[in-house]
py3Dmol code that shows the C-alpha trace and the ligand (Angstrom):
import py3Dmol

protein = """\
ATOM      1  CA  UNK A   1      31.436 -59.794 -43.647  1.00  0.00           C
ATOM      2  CA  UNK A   2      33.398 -61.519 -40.797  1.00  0.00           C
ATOM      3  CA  UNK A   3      33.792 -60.026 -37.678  1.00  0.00           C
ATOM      4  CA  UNK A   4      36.521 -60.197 -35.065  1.00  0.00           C
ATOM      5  CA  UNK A   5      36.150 -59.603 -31.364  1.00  0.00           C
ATOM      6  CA  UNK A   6      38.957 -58.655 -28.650  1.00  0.00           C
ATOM      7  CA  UNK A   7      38.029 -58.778 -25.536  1.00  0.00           C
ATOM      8  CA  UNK A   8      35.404 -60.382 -23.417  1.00  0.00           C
ATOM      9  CA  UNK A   9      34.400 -58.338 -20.377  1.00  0.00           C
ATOM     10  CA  UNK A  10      30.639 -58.271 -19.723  1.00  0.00           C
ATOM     11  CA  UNK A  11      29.271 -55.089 -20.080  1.00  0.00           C
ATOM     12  CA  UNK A  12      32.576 -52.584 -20.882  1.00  0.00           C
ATOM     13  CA  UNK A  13      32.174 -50.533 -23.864  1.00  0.00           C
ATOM     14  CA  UNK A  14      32.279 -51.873 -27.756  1.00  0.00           C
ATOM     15  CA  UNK A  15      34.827 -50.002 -30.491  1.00  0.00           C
ATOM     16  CA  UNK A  16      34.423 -50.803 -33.688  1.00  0.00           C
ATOM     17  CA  UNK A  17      37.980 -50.886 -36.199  1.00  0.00           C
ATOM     18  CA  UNK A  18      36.703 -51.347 -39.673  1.00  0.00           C
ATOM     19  CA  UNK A  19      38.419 -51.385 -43.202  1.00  0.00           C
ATOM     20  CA  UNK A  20      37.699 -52.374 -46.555  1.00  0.00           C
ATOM     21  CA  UNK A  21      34.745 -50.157 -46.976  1.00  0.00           C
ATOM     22  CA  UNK A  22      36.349 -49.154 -50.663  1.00  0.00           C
ATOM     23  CA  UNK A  23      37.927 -52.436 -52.222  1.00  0.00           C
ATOM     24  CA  UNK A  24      40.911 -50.804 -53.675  1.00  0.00           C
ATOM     25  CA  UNK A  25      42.159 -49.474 -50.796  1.00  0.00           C
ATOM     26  CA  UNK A  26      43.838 -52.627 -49.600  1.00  0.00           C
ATOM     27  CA  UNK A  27      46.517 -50.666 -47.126  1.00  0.00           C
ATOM     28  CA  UNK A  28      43.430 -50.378 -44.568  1.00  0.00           C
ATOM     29  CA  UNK A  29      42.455 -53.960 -44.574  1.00  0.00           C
ATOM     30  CA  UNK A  30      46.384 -54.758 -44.310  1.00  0.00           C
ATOM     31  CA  UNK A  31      46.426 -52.647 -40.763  1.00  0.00           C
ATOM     32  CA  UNK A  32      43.094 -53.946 -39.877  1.00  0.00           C
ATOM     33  CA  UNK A  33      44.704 -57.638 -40.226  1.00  0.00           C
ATOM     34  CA  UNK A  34      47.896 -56.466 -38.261  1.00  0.00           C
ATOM     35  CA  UNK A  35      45.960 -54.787 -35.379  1.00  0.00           C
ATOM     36  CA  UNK A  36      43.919 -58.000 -35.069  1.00  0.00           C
ATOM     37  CA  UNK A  37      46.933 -60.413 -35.184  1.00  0.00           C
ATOM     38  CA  UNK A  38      48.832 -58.252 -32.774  1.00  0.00           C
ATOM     39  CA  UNK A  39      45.645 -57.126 -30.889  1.00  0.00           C
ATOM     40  CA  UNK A  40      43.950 -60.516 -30.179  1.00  0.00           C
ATOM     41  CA  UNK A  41      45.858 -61.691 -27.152  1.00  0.00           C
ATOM     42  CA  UNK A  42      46.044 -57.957 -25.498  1.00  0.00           C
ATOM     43  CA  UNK A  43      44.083 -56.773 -22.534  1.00  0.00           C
ATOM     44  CA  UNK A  44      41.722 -53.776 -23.110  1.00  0.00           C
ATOM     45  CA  UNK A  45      39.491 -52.120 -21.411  1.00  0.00           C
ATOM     46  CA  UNK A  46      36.668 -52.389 -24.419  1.00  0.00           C
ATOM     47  CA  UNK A  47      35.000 -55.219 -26.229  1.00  0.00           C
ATOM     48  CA  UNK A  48      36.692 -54.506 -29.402  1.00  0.00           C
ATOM     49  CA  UNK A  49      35.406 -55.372 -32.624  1.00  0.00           C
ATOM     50  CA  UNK A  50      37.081 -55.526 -36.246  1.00  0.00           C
ATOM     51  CA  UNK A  51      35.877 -56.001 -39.243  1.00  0.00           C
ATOM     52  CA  UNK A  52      38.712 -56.263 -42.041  1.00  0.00           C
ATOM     53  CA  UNK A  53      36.673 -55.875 -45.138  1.00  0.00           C
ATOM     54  CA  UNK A  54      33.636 -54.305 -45.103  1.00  0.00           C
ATOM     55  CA  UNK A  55      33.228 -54.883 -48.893  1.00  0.00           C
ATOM     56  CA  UNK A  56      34.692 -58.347 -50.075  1.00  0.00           C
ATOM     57  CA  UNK A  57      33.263 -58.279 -53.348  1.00  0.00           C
ATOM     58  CA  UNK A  58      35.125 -55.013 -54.437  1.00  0.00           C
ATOM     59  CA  UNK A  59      38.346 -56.091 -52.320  1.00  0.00           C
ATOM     60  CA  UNK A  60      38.577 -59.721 -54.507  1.00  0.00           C
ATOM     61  CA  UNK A  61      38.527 -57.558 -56.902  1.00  0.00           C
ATOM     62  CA  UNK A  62      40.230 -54.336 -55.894  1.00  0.00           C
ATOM     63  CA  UNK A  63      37.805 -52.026 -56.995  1.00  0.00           C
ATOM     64  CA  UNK A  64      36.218 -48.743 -55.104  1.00  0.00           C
ATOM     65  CA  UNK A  65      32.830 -50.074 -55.556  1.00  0.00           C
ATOM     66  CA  UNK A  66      30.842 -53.659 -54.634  1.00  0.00           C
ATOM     67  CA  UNK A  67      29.955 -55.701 -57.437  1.00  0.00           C
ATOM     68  CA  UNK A  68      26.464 -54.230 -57.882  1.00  0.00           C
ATOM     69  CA  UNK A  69      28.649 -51.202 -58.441  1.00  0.00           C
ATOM     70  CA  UNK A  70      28.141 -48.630 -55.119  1.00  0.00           C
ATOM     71  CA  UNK A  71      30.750 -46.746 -53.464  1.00  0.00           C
ATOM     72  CA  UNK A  72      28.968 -47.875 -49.779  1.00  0.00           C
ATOM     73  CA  UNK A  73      30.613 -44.780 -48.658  1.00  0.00           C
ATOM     74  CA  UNK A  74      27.800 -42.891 -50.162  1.00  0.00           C
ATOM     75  CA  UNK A  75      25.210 -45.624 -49.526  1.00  0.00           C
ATOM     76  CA  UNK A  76      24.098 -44.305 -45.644  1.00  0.00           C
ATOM     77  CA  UNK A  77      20.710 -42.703 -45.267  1.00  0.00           C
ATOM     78  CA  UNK A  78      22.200 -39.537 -44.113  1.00  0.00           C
ATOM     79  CA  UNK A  79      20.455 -36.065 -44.287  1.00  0.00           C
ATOM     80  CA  UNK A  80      22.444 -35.151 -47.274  1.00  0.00           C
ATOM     81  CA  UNK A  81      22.257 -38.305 -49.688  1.00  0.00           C
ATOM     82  CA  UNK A  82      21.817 -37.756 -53.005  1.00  0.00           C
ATOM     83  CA  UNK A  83      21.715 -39.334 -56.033  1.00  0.00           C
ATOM     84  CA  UNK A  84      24.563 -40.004 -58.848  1.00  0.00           C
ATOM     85  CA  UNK A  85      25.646 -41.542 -61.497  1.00  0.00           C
ATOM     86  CA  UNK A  86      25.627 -45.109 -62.239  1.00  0.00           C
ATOM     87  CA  UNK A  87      29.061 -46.323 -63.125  1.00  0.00           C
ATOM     88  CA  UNK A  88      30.744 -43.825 -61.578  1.00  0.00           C
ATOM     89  CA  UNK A  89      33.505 -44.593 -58.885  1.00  0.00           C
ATOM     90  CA  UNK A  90      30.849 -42.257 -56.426  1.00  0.00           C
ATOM     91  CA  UNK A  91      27.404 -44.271 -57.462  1.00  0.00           C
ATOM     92  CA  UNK A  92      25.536 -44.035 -54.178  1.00  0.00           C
ATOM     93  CA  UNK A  93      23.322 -47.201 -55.274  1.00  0.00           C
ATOM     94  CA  UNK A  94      19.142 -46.529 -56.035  1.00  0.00           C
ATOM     95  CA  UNK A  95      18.300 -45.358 -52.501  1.00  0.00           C
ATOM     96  CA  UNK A  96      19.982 -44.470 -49.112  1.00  0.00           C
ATOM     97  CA  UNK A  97      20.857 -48.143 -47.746  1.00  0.00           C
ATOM     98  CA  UNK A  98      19.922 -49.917 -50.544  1.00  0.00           C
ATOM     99  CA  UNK A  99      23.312 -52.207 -50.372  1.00  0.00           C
ATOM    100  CA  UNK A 100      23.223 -55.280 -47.970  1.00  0.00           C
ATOM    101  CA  UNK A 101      26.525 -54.226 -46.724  1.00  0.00           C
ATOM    102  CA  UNK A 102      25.498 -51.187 -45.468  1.00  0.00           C
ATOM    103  CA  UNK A 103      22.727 -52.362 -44.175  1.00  0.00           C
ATOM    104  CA  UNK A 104      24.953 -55.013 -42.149  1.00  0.00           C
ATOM    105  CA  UNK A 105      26.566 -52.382 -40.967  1.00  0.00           C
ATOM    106  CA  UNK A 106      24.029 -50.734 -39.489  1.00  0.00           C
ATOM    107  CA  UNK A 107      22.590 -53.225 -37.754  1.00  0.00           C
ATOM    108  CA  UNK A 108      25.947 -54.462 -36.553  1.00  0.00           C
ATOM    109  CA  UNK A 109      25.902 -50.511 -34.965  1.00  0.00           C
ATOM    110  CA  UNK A 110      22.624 -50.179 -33.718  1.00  0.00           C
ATOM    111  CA  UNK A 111      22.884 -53.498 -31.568  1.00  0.00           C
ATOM    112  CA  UNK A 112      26.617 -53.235 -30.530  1.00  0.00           C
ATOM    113  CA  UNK A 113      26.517 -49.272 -29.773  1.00  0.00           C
ATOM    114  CA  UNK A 114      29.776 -48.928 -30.132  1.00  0.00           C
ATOM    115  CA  UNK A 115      31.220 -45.651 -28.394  1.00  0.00           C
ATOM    116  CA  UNK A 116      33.935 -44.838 -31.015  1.00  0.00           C
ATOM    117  CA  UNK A 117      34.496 -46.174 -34.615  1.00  0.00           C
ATOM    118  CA  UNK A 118      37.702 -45.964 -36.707  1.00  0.00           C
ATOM    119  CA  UNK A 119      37.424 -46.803 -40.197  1.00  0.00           C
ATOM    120  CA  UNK A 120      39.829 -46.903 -42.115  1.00  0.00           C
ATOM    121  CA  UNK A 121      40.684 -45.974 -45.746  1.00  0.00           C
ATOM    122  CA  UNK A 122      43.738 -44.546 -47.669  1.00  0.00           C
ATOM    123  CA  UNK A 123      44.525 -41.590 -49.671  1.00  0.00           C
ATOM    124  CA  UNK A 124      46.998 -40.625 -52.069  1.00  0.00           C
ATOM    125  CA  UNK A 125      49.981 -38.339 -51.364  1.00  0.00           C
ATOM    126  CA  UNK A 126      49.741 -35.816 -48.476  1.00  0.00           C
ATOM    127  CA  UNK A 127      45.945 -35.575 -47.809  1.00  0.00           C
ATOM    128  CA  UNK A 128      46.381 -38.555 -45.058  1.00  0.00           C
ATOM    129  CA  UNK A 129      44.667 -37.448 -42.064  1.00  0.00           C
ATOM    130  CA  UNK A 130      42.867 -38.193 -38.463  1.00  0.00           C
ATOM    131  CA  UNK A 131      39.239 -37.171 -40.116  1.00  0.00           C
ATOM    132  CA  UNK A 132      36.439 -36.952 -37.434  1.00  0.00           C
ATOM    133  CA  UNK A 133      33.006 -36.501 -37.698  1.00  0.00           C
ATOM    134  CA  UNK A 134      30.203 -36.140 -35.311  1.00  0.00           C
ATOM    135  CA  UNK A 135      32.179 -35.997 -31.408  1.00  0.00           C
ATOM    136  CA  UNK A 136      34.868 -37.674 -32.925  1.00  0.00           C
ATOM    137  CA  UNK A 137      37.702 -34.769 -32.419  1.00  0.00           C
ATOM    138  CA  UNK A 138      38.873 -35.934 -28.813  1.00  0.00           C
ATOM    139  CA  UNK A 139      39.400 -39.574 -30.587  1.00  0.00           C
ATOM    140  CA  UNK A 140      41.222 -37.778 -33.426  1.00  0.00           C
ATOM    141  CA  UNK A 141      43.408 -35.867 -31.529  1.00  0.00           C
ATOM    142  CA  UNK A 142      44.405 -38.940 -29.472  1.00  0.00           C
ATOM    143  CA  UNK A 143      45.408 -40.489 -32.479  1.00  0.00           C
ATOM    144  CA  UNK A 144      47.344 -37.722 -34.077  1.00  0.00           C
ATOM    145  CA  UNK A 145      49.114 -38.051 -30.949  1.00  0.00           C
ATOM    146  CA  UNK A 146      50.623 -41.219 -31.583  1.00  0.00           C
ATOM    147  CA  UNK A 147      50.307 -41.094 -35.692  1.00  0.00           C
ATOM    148  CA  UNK A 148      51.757 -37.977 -36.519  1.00  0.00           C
ATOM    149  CA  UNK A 149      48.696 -37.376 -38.495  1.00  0.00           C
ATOM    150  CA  UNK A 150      47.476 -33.927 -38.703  1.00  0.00           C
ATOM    151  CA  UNK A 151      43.377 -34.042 -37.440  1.00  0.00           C
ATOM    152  CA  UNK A 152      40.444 -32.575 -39.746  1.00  0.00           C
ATOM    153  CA  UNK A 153      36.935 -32.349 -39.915  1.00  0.00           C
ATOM    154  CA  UNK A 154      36.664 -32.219 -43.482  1.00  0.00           C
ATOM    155  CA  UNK A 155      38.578 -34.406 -46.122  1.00  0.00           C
ATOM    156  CA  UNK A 156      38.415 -31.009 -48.293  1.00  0.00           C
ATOM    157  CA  UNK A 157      35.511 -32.080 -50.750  1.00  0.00           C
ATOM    158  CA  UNK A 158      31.484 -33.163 -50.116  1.00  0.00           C
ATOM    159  CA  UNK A 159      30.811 -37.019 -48.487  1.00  0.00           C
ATOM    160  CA  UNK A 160      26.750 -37.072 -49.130  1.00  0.00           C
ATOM    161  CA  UNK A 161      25.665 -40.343 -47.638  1.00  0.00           C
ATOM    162  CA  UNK A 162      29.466 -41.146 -46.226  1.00  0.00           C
ATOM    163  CA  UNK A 163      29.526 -43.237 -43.026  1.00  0.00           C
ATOM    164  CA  UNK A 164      30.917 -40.831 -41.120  1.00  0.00           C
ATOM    165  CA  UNK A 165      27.699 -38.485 -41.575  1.00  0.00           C
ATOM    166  CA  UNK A 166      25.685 -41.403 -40.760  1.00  0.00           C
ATOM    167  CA  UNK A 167      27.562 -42.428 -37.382  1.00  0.00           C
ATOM    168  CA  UNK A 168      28.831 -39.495 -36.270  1.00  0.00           C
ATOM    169  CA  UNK A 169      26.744 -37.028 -37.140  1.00  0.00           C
ATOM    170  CA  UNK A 170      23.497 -39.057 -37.354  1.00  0.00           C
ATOM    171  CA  UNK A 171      23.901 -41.388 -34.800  1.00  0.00           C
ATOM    172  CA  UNK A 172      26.463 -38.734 -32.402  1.00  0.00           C
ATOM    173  CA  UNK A 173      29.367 -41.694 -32.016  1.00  0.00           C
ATOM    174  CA  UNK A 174      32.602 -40.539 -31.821  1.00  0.00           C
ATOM    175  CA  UNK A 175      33.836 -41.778 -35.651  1.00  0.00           C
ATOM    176  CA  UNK A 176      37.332 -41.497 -37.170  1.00  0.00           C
ATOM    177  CA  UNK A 177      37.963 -42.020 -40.579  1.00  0.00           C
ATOM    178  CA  UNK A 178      41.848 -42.862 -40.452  1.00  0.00           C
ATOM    179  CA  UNK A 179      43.080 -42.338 -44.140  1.00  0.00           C
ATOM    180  CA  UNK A 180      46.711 -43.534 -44.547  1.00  0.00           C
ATOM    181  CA  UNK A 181      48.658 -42.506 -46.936  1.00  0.00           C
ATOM    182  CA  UNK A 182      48.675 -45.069 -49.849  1.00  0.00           C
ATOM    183  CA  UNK A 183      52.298 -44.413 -50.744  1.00  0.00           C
ATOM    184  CA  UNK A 184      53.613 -45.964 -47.630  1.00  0.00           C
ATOM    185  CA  UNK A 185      54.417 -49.431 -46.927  1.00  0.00           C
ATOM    186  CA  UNK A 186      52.038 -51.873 -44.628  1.00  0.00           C
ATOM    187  CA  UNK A 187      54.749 -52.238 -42.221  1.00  0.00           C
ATOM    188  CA  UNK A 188      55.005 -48.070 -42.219  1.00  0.00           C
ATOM    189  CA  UNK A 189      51.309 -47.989 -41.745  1.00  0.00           C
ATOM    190  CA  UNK A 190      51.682 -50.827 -39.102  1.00  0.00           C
ATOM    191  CA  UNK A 191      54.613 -49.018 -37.486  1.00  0.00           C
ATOM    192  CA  UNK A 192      52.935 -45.235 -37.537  1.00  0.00           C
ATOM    193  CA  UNK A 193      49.451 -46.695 -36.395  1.00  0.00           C
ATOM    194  CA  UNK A 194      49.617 -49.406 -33.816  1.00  0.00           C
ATOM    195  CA  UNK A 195      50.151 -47.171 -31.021  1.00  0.00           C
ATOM    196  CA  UNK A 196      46.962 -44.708 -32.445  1.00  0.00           C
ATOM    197  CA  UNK A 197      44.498 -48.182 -32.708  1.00  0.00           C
ATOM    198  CA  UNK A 198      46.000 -49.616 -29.640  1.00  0.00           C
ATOM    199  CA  UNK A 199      44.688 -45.802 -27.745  1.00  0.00           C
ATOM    200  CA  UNK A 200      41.111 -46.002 -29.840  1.00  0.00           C
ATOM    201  CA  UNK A 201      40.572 -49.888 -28.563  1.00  0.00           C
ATOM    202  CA  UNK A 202      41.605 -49.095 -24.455  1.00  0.00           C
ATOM    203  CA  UNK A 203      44.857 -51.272 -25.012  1.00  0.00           C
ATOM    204  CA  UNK A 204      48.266 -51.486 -22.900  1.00  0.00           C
ATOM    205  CA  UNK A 205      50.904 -49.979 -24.665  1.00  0.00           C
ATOM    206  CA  UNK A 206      48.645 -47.569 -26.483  1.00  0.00           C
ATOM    207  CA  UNK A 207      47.814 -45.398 -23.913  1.00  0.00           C
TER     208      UNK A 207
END
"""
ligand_1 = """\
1
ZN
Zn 38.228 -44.918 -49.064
"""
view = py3Dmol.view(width=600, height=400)
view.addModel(protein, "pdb")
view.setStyle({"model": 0}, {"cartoon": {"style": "trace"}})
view.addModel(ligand_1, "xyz")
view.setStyle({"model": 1}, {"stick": {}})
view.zoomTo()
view.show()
């Protein structure tokens, strides 16, 4: 996984942007890519730090799950993990963390500490949302300020071992799972969400 850092002031606060946690979702790692780009020379107040694709292997090949087949989004060792089906588009792997990409993850968290995450994802049709978990509802509403996105702590159906249970709940960092709607157009995404990620990452022009 490549990471991406804005921002270079000693000792200020880390937010974390990620996408690409499901590989055929490509309209997050399309934002991610356009933040970064537009991002990189900005000042902020943070250190901020983006990962694009949090799971190459499904991305090259634009499927949900990696190549060893797990949706990571059920991979974290949350209190509610449990076990599923292999070959299914929700196969939560052997064990809670058992993916290397998760496990980069987490110790990408635990030594940054990041005081907000967005991750992003898409949706179809009109479930897109500002979805918090943990303290994330503050960071939510900011966004749904500047998105248009309406803000809710549930997606409307069970995330055992999701990352947002793991960091926000688990770990009590503000965490925003940002699902765009898939129908729209990058440069709709791009347009709606710049001003939302710019706000989550301390930016100019975001505020
Ligand atoms: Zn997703």
């Amino acid at each position: 996984m490549k990471k991406h850092v804005i921002g270079d002031r000693d000792g200020a606060s880390v937010v974390l942007v990620l996408a690409g946690m499901h590989g055929d979702e490509p309209k997050g790692v399309d934002l991610a890519r356009r933040f970064l780009d537009w991002g990189k020379s900005r000042a902020t107040r943070y250190r901020v730090i983006v990962v694009p694709v949090v799971n190459p292997t499904g991305y090259a090949r634009r499927r949900r799950v990696t190549d060893s087949g797990v949706d990571l989004n059920r991979n974290f060792p949350t209190d509610n993990w449990c076990t599923g089906r292999k070959r299914s588009r929700y196969y939560p792997g052997p064990s809670p963390a058992s993916e290397p990409e998760t496990r980069w993850l987490m110790r990408l968290i635990r030594r940054e500490q990041p005081k907000r995450i967005v991750t992003i994802h898409s949706i179809s049709r009109d479930q897109f949302c500002n979805n918090y978990d943990g303290p994330g509802k503050r960071l939510a509403e900011m966004m749904a300020r500047r998105n248009g996105y309406p803000v809710r702590a549930s997606i409307g159906y069970p995330t055992p071992g999701s990352f947002g249970r793991w960091a926000g709940d688990g770990l009590g960092i503000a965490t925003v799972t940002l699902e765009l709607p898939s129908h729209h157009s990058g440069k709709r995404c791009w347009a709606d969400n710049r001003d939302a990620l710019a706000a989550a990452s301390g930016m100019r022009g975001g505020q």
